[in-house]
N, C-alpha and C positions, 0 to 999 in steps of 0.2 A: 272721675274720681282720682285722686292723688294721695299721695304716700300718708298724710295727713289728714284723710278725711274718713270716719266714723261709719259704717254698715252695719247693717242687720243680717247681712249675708251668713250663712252658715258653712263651713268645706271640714272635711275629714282630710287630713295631709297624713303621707305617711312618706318614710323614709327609708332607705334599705339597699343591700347590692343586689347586682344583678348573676346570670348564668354568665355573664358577658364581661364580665370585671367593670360593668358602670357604677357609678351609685345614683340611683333611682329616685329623685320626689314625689311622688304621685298625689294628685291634687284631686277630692272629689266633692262633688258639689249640686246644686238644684241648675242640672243645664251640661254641667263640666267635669267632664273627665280629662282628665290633661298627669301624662307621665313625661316628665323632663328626665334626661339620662344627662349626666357629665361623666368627665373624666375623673376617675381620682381626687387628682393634682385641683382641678378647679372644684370639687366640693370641699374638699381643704379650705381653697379661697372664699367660698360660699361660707364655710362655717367663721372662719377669721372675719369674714364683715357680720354677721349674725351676733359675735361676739365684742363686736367694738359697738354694734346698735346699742346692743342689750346696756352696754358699758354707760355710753350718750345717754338712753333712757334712763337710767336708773340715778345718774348726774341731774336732771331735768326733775326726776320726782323727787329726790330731798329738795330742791330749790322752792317748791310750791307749798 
């Protein structure tokens, strides 16, 4: 499966800081429980490319 290709899959994503000063993504799902911790500084950068996607995508759907 690739960045472009379509699922039926379902996940509950949640987002938030930690006791630890991380900030937390926690991914839940049918199989997956998966918690990513970053730094600060790199969910900054997490959000900064979330934001140029959202940007690209949103370019891509007036074009159609």
């Amino acid at each position: 499966m690739g960045i472009n290709s379509e699922s039926e899959m379902a996940a509950n994503l949640q987002i938030g800081p930690t006791t630890l000063g991380m900030v937390r993504i926690y991914l839940e799902g049918d199989g997956v429980d998966l918690p990513l911790d970053f730094e600060p500084d790199e969910a900054e950068e997490i959000a900064d490319e979330l934001r140029a996607a959202a940007a690209a995508a949103r370019k891509m759907g007036k074009k159609g």
